[in-house]
matplotlib code that plots the C-alpha trace (Angstrom):
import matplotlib.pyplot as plt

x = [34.0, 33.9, 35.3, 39.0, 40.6, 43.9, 45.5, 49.0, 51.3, 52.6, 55.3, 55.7, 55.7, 54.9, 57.9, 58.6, 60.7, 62.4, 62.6, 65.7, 67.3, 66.4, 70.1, 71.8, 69.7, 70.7, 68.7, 67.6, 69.4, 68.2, 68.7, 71.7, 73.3, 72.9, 74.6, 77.7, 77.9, 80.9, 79.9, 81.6, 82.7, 81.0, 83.8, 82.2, 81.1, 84.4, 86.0, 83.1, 83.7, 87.4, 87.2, 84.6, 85.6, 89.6, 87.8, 86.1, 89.0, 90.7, 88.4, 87.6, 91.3, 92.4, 89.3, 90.1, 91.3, 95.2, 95.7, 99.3, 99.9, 98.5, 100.1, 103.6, 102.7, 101.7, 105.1, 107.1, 105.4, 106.0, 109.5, 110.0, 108.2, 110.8, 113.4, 112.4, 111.8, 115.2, 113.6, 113.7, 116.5, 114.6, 116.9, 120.0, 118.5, 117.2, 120.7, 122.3, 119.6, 120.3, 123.6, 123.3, 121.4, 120.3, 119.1, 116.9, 115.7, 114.6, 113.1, 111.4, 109.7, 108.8, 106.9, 104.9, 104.3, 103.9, 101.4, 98.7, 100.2, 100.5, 97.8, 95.8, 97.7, 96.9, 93.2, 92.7, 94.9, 92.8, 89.4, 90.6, 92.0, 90.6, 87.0, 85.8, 87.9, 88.1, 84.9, 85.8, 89.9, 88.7, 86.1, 89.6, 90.9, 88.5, 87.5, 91.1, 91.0, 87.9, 89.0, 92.5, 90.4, 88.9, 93.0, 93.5, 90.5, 91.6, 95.0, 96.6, 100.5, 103.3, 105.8, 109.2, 110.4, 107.9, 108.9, 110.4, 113.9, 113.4, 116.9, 115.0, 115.8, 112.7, 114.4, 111.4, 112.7, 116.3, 116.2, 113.7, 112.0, 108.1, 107.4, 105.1, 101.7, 102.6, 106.0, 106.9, 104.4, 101.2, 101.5, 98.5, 96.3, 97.0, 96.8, 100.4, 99.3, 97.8, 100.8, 99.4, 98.2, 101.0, 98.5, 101.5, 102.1, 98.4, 97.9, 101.3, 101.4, 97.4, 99.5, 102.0, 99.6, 97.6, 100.5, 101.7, 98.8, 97.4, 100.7, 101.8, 105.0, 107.4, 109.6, 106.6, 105.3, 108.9, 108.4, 104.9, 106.7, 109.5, 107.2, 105.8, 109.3, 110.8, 107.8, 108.7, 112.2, 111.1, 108.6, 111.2, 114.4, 112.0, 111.2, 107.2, 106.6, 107.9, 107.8, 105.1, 103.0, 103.5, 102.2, 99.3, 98.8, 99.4, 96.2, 93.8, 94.9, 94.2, 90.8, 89.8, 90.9, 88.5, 85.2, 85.9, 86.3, 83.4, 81.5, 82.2, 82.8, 85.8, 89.3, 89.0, 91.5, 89.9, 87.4, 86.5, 88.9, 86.0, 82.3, 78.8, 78.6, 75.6, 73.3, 71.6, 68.6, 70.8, 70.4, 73.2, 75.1, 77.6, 81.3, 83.6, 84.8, 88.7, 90.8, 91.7]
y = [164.6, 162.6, 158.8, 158.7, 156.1, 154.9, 153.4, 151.8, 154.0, 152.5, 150.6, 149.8, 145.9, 143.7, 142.7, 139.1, 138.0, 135.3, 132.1, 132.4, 130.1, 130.7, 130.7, 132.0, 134.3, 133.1, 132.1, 128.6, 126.6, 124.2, 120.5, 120.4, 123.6, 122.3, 119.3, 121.6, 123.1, 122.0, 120.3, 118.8, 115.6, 112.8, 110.6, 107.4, 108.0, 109.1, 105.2, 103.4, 105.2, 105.1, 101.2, 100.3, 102.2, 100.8, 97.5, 98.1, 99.3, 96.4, 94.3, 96.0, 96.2, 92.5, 91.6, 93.5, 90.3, 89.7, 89.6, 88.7, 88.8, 92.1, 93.7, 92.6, 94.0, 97.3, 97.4, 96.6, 99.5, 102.2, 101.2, 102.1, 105.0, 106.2, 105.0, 107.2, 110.0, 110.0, 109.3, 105.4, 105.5, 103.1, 100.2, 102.5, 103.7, 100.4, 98.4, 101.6, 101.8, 98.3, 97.8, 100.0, 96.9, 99.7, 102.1, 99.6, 97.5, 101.4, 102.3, 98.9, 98.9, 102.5, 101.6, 99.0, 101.1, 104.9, 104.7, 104.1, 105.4, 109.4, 109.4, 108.0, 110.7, 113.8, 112.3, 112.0, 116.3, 117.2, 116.0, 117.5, 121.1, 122.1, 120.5, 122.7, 121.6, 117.8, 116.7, 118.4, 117.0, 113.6, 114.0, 114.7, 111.5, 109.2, 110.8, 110.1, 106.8, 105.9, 107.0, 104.9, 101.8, 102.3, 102.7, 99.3, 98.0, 99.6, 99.4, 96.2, 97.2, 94.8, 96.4, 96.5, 94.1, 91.7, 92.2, 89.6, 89.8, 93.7, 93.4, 94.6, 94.2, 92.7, 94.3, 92.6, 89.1, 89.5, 91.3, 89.3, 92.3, 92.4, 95.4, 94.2, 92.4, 91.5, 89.6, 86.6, 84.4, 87.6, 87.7, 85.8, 88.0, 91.2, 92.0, 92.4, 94.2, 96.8, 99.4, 102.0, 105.1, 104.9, 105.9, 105.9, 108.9, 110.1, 109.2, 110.9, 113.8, 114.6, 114.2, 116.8, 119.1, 119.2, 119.6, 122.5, 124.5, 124.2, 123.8, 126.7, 125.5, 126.2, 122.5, 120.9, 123.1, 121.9, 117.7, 117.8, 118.6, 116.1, 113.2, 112.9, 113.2, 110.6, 108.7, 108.8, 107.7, 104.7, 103.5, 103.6, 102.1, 99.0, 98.6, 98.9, 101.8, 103.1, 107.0, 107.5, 105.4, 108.5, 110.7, 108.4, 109.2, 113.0, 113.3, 110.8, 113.4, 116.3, 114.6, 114.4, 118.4, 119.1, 117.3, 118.6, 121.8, 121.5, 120.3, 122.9, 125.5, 126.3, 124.3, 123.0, 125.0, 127.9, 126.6, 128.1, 125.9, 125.6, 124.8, 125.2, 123.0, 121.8, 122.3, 120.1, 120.3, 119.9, 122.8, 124.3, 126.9, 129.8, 128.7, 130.1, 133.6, 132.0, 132.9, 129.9]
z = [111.8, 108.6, 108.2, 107.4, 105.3, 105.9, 102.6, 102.4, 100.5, 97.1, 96.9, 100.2, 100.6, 103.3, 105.8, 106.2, 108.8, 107.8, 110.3, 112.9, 115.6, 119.1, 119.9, 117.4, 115.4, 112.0, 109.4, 109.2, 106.5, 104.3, 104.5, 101.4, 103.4, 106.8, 105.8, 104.4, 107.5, 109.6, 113.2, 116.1, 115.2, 117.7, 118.7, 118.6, 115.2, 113.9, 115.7, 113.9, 110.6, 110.6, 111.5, 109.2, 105.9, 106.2, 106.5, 103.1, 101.8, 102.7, 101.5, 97.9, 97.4, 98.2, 96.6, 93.1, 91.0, 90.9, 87.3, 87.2, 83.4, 83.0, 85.9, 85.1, 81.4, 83.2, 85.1, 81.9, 80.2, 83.2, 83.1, 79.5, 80.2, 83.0, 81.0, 78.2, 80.3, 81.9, 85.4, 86.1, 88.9, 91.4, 90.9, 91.3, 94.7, 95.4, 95.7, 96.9, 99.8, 99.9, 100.9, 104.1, 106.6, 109.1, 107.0, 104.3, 107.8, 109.3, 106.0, 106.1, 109.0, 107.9, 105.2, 107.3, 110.3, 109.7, 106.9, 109.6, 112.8, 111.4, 109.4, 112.4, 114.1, 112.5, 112.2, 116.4, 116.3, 114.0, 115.7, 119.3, 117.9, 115.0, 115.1, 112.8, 109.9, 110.9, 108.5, 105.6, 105.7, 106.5, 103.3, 101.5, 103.1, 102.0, 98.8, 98.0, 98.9, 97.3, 93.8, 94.6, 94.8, 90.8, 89.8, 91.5, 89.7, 86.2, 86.2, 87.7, 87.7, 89.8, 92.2, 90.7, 93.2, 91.6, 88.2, 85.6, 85.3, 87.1, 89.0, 92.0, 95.5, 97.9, 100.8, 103.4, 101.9, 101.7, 105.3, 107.1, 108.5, 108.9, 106.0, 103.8, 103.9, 100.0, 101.5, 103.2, 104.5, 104.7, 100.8, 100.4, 102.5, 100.4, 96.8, 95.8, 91.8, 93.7, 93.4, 91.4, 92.9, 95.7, 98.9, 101.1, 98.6, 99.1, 102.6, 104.0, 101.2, 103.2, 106.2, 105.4, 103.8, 106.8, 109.2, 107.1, 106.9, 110.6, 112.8, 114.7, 115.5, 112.7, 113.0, 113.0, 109.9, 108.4, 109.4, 107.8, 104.3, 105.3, 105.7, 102.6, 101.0, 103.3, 102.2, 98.2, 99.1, 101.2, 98.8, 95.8, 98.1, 99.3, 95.3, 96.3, 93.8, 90.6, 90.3, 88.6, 91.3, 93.2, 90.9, 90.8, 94.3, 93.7, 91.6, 93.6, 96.6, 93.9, 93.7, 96.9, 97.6, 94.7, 96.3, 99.9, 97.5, 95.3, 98.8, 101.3, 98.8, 100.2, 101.2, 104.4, 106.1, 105.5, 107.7, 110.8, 113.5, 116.3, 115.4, 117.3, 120.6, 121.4, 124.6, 127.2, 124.7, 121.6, 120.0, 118.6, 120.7, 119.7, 119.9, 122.2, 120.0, 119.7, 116.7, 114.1]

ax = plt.figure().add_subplot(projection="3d")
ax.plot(x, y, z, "-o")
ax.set_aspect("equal")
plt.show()
């Protein structure tokens, strides 16, 4: 028998398996993917950066100079601007508030306290039930935050309770009640021309957002909208923020959505609610098949 010759037929190319996990049988992904990818949140990390980055916050904010003259320009200005828009109520709702003790001393302690208690809340729910999601709605947390320091830097504005000849009510002062680290004898430790973007707006408004969207429990669904609302009312009774201050804090939130957006490529409640655990060896293991 003659020699055969076995040629490859045309157009037939070469397979290449591309690289997989051992575990999972995915693709690998690159670094910039990888890094997109949502993962279990380590808790010590998560104490150390909570503690540290409100610490910076702190400090960049009471460290943004206190330039009295302009901010008291700034607050004149805003004022007019209500006025002319039909909207500057505040001192109408600020001695009405006012005149009830128990409801402006509630509403005072309010504004000191749950600031940081729900938003620490909802950050501790999200990290033990929906893992998956926690990385990318903190990213909207601090993103928001971060941009609300440059409008403290930028735009200097005094509370109306501050202003010159304002009418306004300082319900801590007249009342006595620890509600303000820009009252009282803690004035000196806080920047008090640091009013605009409102983050008690930001900060409960990601609050109620977040509660909205991921609850399963109707009521709750319904207090996560409530909060934030209670929240503008507070601010403007305790004469702490004009309207528009809230609105401020409207679009730093608005911010922050769009680079957790822009980011993940997706919201992050569309995220899947568990993530990959991780084995003995710590490679990444499939999560538990649970819906989200």
């Amino acid at each position: 028998m003659g020699e055969t010759t076995v040629t490859p037929q045309e157009g037939l190319e070469e397979a290449v398996p591309h690289p997989v996990t051992a575990e999972t049988g995915q693709p690998r992904q690159g670094g910039i993917q990888r890094l997109r990818t949502p993962r279990r949140p380590r808790l010590w990390f998560e104490i150390l950066l909570i503690a540290v980055s409100y610490w910076t916050y702190s400090l960049i904010r009471n460290a943004v100079p206190e330039q009295k003259s302009e901010a008291l320009r700034n607050a004149d200005w805003i004022w007019k601007v209500e006025h002319h828009l039909g909207i500057a109520v505040e001192e109408s709702v600020n001695h009405a508030v006012n005149s009830v003790t128990w409801l402006i001393i509630g509403m005072n302690y309010y504004y000191a306290t749950l600031h940081f208690v729900v938003t620490l809340g909802v950050l501790v729910w999200l990290y033990r039930s929906h893992p998956g999601r926690y990385a990318a709605t903190r990213m909207v947390l601090f993103a928001t935050t971060g941009v609300a320091l440059v409008g403290y830097y930028l735009y200097p504005l005094a509370p109306p309770r501050l202003m010159n000849g304002g009418g306004f009510i300082d319900t801590v002062m007249v009342h006595q009640t620890w509600g303000s680290m820009a009252s009282g004898d803690l004035k000196n430790m806080s920047n008090q021309y640091a009013a605009m973007p409102s983050m008690h707006i930001g900060w409960s408004l990601w609050c109620g957002l977040t509660i909205f969207a991921l609850a399963s429990v109707p009521w709750v669904r319904v207090l996560g909208l409530l909060y934030p609302t209670a929240t503008l009312v507070v601010i403007v009774a305790t004469a702490n923020h004009f309207w528009l201050d809230a609105v401020g804090g409207i679009a730093c939130l608005a911010f922050g959505f769009t680079v957790a957006w822009v980011w993940y490529g997706t919201l992050p409640y569309a995220l899947p609610r568990l993530v990959a655990a991780r084995g003995a060896s710590g490679a990444r293991l499939p999560a538990p098949s649970r819906a989200g």
